[in-house]
N, C-alpha and C positions, 0 to 999 in steps of 0.2 A: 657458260652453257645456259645459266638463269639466263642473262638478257637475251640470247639469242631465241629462247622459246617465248617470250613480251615481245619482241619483235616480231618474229614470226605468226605467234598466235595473238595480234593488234586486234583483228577482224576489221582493216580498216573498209570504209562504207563503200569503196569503189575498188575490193583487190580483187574483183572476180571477174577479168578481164573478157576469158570464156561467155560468161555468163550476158557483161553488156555487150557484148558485139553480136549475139544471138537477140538481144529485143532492143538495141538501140533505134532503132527503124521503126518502132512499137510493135504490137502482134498486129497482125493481119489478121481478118475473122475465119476466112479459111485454116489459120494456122489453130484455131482455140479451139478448146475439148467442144462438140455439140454441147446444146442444152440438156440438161439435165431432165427438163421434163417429160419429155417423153420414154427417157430410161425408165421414170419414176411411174410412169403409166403404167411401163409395159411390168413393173414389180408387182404394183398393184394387181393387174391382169391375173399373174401369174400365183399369185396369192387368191386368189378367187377361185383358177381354176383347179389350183392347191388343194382349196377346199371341197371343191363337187366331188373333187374322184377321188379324195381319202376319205371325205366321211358319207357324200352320197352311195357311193359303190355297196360300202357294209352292209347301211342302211335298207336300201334298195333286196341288195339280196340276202340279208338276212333275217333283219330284225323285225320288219313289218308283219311276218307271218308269226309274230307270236304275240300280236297286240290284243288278239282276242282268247288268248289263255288266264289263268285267273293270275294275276299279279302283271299283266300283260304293258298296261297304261304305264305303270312305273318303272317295266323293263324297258320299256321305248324312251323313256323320258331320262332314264340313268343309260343306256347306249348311249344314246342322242347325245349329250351334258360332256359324258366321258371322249366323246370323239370328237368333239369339235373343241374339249378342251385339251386334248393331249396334240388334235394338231397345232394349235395356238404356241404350246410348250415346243413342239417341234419350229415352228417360226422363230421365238426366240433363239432358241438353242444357232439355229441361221446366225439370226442378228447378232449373236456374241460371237461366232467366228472369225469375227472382221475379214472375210471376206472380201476382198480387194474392188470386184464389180458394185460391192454393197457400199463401201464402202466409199467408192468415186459418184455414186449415182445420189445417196443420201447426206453423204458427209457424215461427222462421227456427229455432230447436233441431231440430224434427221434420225440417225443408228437409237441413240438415246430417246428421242421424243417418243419414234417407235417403239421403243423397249418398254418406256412408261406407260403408254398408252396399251398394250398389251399383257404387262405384268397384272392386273386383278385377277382376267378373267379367266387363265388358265387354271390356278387357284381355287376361282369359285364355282366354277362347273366342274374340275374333279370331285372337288367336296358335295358338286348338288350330283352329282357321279354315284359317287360313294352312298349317300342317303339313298334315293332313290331306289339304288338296287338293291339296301338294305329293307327298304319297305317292299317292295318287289315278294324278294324270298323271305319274306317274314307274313304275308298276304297270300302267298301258294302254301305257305307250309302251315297256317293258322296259328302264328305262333306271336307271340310280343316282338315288338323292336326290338328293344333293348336284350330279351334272349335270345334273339336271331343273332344281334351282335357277334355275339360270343362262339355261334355254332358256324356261321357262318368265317371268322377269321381261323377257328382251331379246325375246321372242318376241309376247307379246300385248299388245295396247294396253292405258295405263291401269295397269299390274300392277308397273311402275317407282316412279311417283305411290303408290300403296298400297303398295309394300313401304317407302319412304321415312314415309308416314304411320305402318304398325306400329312402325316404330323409333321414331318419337314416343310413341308411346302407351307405346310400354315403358318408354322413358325415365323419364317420368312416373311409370310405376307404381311405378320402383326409388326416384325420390325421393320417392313418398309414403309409404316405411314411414318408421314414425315414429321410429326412430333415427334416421335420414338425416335426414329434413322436421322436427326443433327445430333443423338446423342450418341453416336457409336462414333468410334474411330474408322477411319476408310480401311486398315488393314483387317479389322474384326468385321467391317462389312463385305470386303474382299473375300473373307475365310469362309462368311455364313453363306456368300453367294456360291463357292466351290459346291456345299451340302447339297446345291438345286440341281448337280448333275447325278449326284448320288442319289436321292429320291427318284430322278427318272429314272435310273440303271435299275434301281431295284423294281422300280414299279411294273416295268415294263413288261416283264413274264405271263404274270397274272391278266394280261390284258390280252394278249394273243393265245393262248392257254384257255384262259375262261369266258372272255368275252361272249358275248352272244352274239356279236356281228363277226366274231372269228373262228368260233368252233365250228369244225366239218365246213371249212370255207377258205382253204388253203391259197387260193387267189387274194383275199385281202390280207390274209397272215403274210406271205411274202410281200405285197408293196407296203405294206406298213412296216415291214421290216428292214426291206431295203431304204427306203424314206430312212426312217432313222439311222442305218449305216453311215448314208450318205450324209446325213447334219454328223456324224460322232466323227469320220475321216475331214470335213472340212473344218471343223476347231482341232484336230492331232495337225493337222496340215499348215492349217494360220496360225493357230496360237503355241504350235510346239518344234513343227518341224522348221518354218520359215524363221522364223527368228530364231534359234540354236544358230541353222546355219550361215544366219549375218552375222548371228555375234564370233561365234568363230571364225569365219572368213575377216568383219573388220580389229577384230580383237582391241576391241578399245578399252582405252585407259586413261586416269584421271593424271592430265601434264600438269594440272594449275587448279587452284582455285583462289578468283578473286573479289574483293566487297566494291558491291557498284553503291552501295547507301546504304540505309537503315533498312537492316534484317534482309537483304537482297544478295544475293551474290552471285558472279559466273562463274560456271565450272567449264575448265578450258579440259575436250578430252583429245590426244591422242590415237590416231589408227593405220589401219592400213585401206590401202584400194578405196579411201574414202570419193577418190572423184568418180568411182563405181557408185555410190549409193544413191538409189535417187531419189531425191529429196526436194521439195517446190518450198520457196519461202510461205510459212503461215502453218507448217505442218507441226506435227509432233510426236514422241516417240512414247513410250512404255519403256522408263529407263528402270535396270534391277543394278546395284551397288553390290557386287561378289567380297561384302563384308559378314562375318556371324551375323548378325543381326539385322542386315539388310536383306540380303540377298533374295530369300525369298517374298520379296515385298517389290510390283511394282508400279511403278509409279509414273502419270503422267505429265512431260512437259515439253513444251515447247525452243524447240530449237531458235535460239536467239542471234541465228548468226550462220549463213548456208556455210557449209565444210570451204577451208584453204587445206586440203590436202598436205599436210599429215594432220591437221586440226578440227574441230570442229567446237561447236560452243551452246551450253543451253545458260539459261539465267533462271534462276528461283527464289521467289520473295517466303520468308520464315511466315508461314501461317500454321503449322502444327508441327509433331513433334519429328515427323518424318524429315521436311522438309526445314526445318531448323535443324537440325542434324549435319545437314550436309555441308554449312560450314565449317565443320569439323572435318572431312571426309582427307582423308590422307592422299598424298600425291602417290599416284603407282598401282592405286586400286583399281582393280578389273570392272568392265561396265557391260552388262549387257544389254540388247534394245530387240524391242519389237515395234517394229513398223516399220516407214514412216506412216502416217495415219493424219485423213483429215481432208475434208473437200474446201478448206478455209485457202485457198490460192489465188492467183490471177487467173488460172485454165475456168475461172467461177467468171470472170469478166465478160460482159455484152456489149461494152462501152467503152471509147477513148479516152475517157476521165474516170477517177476514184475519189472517195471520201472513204479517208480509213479513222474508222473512231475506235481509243482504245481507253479501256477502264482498269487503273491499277495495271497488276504484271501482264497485263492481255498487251501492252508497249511490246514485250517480247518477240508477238507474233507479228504483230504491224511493224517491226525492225526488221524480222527476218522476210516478212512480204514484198516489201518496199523496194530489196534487192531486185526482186523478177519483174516491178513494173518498169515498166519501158521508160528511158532516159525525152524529158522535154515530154514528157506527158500530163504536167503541171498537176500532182496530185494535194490533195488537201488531208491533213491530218491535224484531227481534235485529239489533245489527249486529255483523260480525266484524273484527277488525284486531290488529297486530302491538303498537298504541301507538293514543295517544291523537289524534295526529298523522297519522296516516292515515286519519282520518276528517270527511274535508272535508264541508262543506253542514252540519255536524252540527246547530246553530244551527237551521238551518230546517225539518232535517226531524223535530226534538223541539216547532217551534210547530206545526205542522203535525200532527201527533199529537197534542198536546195540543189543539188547536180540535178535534179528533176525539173525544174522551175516553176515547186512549187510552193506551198505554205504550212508553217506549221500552228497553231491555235493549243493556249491552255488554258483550262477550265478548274483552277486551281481554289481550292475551300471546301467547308462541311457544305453537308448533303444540302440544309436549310440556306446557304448561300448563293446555290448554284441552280439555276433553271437550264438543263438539260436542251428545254424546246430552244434554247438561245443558237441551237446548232446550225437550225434552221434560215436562221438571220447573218449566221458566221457564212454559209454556203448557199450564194441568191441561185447557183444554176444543178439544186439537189437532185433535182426531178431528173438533170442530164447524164448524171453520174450514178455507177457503179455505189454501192456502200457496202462497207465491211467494218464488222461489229464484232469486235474483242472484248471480254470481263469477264464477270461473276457475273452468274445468271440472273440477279434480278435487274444489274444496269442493264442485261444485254438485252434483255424484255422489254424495259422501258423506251430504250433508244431506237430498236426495232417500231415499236408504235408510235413513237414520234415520226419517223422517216416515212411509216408507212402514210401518218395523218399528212405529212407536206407534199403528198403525190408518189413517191417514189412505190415503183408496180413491184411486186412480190421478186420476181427475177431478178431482179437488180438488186436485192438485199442480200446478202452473205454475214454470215453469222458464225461462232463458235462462244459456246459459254461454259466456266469452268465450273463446276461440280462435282459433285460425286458420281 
């Protein structure tokens, strides 16, 4: 029974017979996802016009009429703060849904940059939110700040619940700078992020309740409410109901686990209806380990190997305590997954040719992508690493390039040995090809501006980097 699931579950680089006779021909342009950018347009768009008619409408008809009462200036300016930062938090709340259109249109890099580039300011306009109306009703009522404080949270309903939510949200914000946030573990960052939907649930009463762009204004009270219905069903939907029902429909489980090198390992899982799942080489899942102490922890990685039905395979290099763990991980353990996730594919492709550059375990994703490009499409693959040893799957993903007829390249030494721009020189027709860019985020920054400084146009760059 052992050898026959080594046999079985080989992953050898050409057993998806299916798979090459669907792009042995290569893809045709007709046959690949559109571009991307005009999806991203029409987001954008749609975030604008997000914003005129959740926080113009209020505005418009409520709040202007009371700019000339006494505390007037600071009621407008604490509306104003409060509504353009609760829609902001309402965006987020979007972005963490993974939302599937979101998801194919930005990729989970774009999901992320967005998330960062949006995480401050909800933040700091509730808090200039917050002041604001405290000086507001501390200005009509002749009274100090600081004792307004106090009359104002024990005084109106709801305003206890929301001041206890902004101390959540600050908290947060002070453990996201990122001096602070490399010193937390991902699960303790996981946990504190959970608290940001709780500070909204709570917060949110007190805002339709008291607002002054919502009292006696029952037209914004309901689209704000609806608005937010709608972001709290699209994460019950993405992050609870869709994955439950994969994981129970493929019911996987742990057939193997094997050492591909130092601190690396594959875990070979077991399932059912796997040639149902759909899956693009370069994707990756949110795998949870139905151990006590895993279980509720999940964690992302990349599938190392598209499904041979009843198999499938991801690989993980020990970089913390999570993911050192899973060497241990016992055969028979139940797995559960959400996704697949991740616009890092060939459907990213513009071009007859690729350059896939991969940094450390990002090999993973460039083994599992390798699979969907088209046979005799002569791709080129740099890989990066410390030693020779840290570059697991290596074996397969040079037969795999070679059935391809193309080349593989390694850039093997410390950081201080290796000049990166050398890629440039390894690949004279860069500018003609596709590039895809696997690692830790700060190679994948690097390599991105190299490619971008040798000519290659924004479209043509594909990217995924691992982080937090």
């Amino acid at each position: 029974m052992e050898q026959s699931l080594k046999e079985a579950a080989t992953f050898a680089p050409e057993a998806h017979p299916r798979r090459v006779a669907v792009r042995a021909g290569g893809a045709s342009k007709s046959a690949r996802r559109p571009s991307a950018r005009p999806a991203f347009d029409i987001v954008i768009v749609l975030m604008g016009l997000g914003m005129g008619v959740f926080v113009g409408l209020p505005l418009v008809d409520g709040t202007q009429s009371e700019l000339h009462t006494s505390g007037g200036l600071a009621m407008f300016i604490g509306s104003t703060t409060g509504l353009v930062g609760t829609y902001l938090a309402l965006l987020m709340v979007v972005l963490a849904s993974r939302m599937p259109a979101l998801e194919r249109t930005l990729g989970q890099g774009g999901v992320m940059h967005w998330h960062r580039k949006l995480a401050p300011w909800p933040i700091l306009l509730i808090t200039a939110h917050a002041l604001f109306l405290t000086l507001s009703y501390a200005e009509a009522a002749k009274r100090g700040v600081l004792s307004e404080v106090g009359v104002v949270v024990n005084t109106f309903p709801h305003l206890f619940s929301a001041t206890v939510g902004l101390g959540i949200m600050v908290l947060i914000g002070i453990v996201s700078i990122r001096q602070i946030r490399t010193h937390i573990s991902r699960e303790n960052w996981w946990l504190l992020h959970l608290l940001m939907y709780v500070a909204l649930f709570i917060s949110f009463a007190h805002e339709v309740v008291l607002g002054p762009s919502f009292v006696k204004h029952p037209l914004t009270q309901l689209v704000w409410t609806l608005a937010w219905v709608a972001a709290i069903v699209l994460v019950v939907a993405y992050r609870v109901v869709t994955p439950l029902y994969r994981s129970i429909r493929h019911q996987l489980r742990v057939a193997e686990v094997r050492p591909e090198g130092a601190g690396v390992v594959s875990i070979v899982l077991e399932g059912k209806d796997l040639d149902r799942l759909k899956i693009a080489g370069g994707q990756f899942f949110e795998w949870r380990f139905m151990t006590p102490g895993k279980w509720w922890q999940a964690h992302p990685f990349t599938v190392s190997a598209l499904p041979q039905p009843p198999y499938m395979r991801l690989t993980v290099k020990a970089l913390g305590d999570f993911s050192s763990s899973l060497a241990e991980i016992k055969v028979g353990t139940g797995v559960a997954i959400e996704g697949p996730y991740g616009a890092f594919t060939v459907d990213a492709s513009r071009r007859p040719h690729a350059l896939l550059i991969a940094g450390g375990i990002g090999v993973t994703a460039v083994r599992s992508l390798l699979e969907d490009i088209p046979l005799k499409s002569r791709p080129i693959v740099v890989l990066r690493a410390s030693s020779e040893s840290d570059l697991p799957l290596i074996d397969e993903i040079e037969e795999l390039v070679r059935n391809r007829k193309g080349v593989v390249h390694r850039l093997i030494g410390n950081r201080s040995s290796i000049n990166m721009a050398s890629i440039v020189k390894l690949v004279p027709d860069i500018r003609k090809r596709d590039v895809f860019v696997c690692g830790p985020e700060g190679f994948v920054n690097d390599v991105v501006n190299i490619v971008k400084s040798a000519g290659v146009p924004n479209e043509a760059i594909h990217h995924e980097a691992y982080s937090i």
